[in-house]
RODO-2510 file (C-alpha; in nm, 4 decimals, decimal comma):
residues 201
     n   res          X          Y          Z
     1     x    -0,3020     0,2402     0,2171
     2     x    -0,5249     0,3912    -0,0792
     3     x    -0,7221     0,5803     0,1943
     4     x    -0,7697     0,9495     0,0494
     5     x    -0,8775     0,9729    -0,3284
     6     x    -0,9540     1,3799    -0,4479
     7     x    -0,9814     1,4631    -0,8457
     8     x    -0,7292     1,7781    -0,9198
     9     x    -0,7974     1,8415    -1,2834
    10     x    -0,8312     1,8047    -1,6256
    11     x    -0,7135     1,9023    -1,9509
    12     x    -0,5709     1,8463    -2,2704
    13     x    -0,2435     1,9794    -2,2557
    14     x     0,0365     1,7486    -2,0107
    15     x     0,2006     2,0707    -2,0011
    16     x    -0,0529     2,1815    -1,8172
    17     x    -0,0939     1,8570    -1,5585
    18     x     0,0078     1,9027    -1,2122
    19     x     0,3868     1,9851    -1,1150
    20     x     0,6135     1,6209    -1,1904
    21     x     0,6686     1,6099    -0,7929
    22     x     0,5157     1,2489    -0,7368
    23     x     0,4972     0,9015    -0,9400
    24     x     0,2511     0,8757    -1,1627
    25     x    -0,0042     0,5567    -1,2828
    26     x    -0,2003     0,5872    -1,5692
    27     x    -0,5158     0,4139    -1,6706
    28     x    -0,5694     0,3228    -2,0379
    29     x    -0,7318     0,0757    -2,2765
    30     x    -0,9908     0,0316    -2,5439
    31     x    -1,3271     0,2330    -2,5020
    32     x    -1,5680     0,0220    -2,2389
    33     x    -1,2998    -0,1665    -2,1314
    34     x    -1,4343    -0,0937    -1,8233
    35     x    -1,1711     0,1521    -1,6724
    36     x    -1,3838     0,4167    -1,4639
    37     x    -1,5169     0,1196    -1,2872
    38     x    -1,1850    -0,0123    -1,2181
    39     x    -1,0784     0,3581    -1,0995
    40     x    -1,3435     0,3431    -0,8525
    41     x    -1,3335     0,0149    -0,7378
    42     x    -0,9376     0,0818    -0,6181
    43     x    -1,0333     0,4054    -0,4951
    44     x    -1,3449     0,2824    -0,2726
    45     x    -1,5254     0,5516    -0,4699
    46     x    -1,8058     0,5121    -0,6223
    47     x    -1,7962     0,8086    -0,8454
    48     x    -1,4670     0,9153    -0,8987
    49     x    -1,4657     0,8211    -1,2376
    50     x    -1,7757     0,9065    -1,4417
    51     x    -1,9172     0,5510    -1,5831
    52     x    -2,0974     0,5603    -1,8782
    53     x    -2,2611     0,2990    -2,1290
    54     x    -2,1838     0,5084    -2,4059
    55     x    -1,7720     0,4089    -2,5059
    56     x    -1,5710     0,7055    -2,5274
    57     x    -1,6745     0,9342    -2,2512
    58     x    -1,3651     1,0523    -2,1267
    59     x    -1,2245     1,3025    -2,3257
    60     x    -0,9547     1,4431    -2,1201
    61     x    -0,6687     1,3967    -1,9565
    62     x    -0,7927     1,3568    -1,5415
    63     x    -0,5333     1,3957    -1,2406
    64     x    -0,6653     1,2405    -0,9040
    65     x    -0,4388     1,3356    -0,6325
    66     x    -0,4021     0,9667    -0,3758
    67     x    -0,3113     1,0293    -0,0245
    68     x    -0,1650     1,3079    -0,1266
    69     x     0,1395     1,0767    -0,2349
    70     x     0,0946     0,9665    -0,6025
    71     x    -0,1245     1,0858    -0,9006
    72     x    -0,3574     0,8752    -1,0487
    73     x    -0,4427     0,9538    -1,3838
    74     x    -0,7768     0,8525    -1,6088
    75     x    -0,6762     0,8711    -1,9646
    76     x    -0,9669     0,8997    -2,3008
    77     x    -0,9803     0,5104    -2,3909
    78     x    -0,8801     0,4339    -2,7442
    79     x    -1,1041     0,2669    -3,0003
    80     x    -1,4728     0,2589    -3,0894
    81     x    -1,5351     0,5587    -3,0165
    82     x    -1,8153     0,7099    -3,1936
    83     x    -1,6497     1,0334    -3,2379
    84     x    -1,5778     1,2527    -3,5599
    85     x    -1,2323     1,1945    -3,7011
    86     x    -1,0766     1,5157    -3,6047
    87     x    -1,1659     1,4591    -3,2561
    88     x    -1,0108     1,1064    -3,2545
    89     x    -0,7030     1,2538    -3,4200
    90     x    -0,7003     1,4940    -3,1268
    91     x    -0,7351     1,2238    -2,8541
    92     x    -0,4262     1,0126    -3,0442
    93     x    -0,2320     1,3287    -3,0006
    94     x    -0,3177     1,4375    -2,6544
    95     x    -0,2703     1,0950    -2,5074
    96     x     0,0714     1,0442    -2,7175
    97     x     0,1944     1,3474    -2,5940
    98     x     0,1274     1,2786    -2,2118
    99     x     0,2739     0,9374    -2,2960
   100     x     0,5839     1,0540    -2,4064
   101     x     0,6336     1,3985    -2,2359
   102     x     0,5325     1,3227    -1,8425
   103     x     0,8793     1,2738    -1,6979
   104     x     0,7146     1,1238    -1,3774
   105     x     0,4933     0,8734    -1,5079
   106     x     0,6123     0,5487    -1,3040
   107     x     0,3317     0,3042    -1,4639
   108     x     0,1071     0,2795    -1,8005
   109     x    -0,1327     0,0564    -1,6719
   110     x    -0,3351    -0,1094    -1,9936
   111     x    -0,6674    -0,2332    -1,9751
   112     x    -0,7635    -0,5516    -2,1273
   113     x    -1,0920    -0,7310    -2,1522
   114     x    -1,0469    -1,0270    -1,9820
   115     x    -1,3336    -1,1939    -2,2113
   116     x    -1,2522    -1,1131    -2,5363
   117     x    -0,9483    -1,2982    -2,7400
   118     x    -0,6593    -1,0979    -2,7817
   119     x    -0,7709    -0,7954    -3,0052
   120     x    -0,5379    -0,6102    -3,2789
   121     x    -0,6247    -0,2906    -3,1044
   122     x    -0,5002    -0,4065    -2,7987
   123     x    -0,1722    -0,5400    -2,9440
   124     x    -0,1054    -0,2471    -3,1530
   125     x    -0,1359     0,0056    -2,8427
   126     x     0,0805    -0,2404    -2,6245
   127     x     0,3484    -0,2792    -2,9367
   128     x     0,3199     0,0750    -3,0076
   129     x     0,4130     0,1483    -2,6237
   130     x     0,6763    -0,0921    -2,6163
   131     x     0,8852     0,1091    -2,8527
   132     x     0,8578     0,3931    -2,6929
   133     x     0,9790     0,1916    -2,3728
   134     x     0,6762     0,2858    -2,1538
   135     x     0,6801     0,1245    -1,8139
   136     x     0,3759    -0,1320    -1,9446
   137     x     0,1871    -0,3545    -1,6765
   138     x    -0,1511    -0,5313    -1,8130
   139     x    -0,4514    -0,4984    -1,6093
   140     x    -0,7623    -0,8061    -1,7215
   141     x    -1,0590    -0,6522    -1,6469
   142     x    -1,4205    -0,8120    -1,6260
   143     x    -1,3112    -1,1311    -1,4850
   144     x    -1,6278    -1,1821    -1,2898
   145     x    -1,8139    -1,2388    -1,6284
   146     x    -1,6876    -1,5742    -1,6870
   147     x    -1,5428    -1,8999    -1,5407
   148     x    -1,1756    -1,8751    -1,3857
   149     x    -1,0661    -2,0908    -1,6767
   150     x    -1,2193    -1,9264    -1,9686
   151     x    -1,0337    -1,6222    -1,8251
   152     x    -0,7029    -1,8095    -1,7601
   153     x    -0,7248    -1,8955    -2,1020
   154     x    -0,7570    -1,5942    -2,2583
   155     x    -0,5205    -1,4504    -2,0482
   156     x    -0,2789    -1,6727    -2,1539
   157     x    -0,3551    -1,6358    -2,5313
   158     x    -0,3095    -1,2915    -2,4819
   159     x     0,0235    -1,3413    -2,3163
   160     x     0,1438    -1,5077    -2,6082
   161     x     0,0718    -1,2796    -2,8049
   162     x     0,2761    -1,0380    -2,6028
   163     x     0,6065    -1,2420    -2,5798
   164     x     0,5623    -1,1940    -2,9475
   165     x     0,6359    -0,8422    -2,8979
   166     x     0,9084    -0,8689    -2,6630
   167     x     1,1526    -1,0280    -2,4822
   168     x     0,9223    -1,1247    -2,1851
   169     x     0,5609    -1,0308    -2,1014
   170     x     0,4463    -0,7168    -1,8809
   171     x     0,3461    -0,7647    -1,5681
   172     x    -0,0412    -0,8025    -1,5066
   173     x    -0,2961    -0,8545    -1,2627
   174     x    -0,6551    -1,0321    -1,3235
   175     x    -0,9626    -0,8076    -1,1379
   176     x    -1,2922    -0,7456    -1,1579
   177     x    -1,4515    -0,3656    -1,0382
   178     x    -1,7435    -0,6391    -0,9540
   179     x    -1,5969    -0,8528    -0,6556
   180     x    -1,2918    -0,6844    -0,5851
   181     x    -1,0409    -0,9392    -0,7417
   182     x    -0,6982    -0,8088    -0,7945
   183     x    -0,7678    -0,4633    -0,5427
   184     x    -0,4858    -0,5794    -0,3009
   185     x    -0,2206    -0,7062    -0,5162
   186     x    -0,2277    -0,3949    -0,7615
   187     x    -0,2251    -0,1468    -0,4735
   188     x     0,0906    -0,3196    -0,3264
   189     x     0,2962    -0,2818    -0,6527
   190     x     0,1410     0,0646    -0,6624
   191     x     0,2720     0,1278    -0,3266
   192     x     0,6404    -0,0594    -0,3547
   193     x     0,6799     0,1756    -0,6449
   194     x     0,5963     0,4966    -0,4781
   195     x     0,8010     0,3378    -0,1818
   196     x     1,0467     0,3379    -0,4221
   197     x     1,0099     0,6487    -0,5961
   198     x     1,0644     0,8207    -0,2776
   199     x     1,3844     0,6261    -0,1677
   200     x     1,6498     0,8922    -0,1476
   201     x     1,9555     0,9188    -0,3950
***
């Protein structure tokens, strides 16, 4: 399971991603959020993802081929970025349109910093998402910087927040790039939905 990880591309254009043929799970959230750790920590790679301490540094739209069975895909976080305006505006475009446009996308996943409070950024995104009817599940990242309880509650603040915004929460998963936390029960949903996603008729 998870045992072959290969980047394919990237670009700026979803009409230019690979063909539709297998699910799709993106990777989003707020810049520094921690995702290229995250990416690599599933993938048992340590450089898959390019880390960097300077927020921001993905800028495109990055297809990783999985076993040759799924797409993984690192999107440009949102947020903080110290970027010029017109190259924000192009990010909110080129991630809007791959939100909206990639037929096969089976999973937005949404980073959240398990630390932090729940953050209007955050809950815009998410709310923003939810009317488009985006297949949302929450990932807490970071939990390794803190006690179990200080993240409990700020997961739970955060979930509040959310049932706010709809009828019941999104799924989510706690995990830390750190200690592991959270690899094996995210790569079984992963895999029940490709399971599924293959399941004939």
């Amino acid at each position: 399971m998870l045992k072959n990880a290969r980047f394919l591309v990237s670009n700026t254009d979803h009409r230019k991603c690979p063909a539709p043929s297998k699910p799709e799970f993106a990777f989003i959230g707020r810049s520094n959020v921690g995702k290229s750790s995250l990416i690599n920590m599933l993938t048992h790679h340590k450089q898959l993802a390019k880390i960097s301490g300077r927020p921001g540094k993905t800028q495109l739209i990055n297809h990783f081929s999985i076993d040759d069975r799924w797409f993984m895909v690192d999107l440009p976080g949102y947020g903080f970025a110290k970027v010029n305006k017109k190259l924000k505006a192009d990010w909110d475009k080129m991630i809007r349109s791959y939100l909206t446009e990639r037929e096969n996308l089976t999973a937005v996943f949404v980073l959240i910093d398990s630390r932090l409070p729940p953050q209007k950024i955050d809950l815009d995104f998410i709310q923003w998402c939810g009317q488009l009817e985006l297949p949302l599940v929450l990932l807490f990242t970071k939990a390794d910087k803190q006690s179990q309880s200080k993240t409990a509650e700020n997961v739970h603040l955060f979930l509040d927040e959310m049932e706010k915004l709809f009828v019941e929460a999104p799924e989510f998963f706690v995990t830390s790039a750190v200690n592991r936390q959270g690899r094996e029960e995210l790569i079984q949903f992963i895999e029940e939905n490709v399971t599924e996603w293959y399941k004939p008729g």
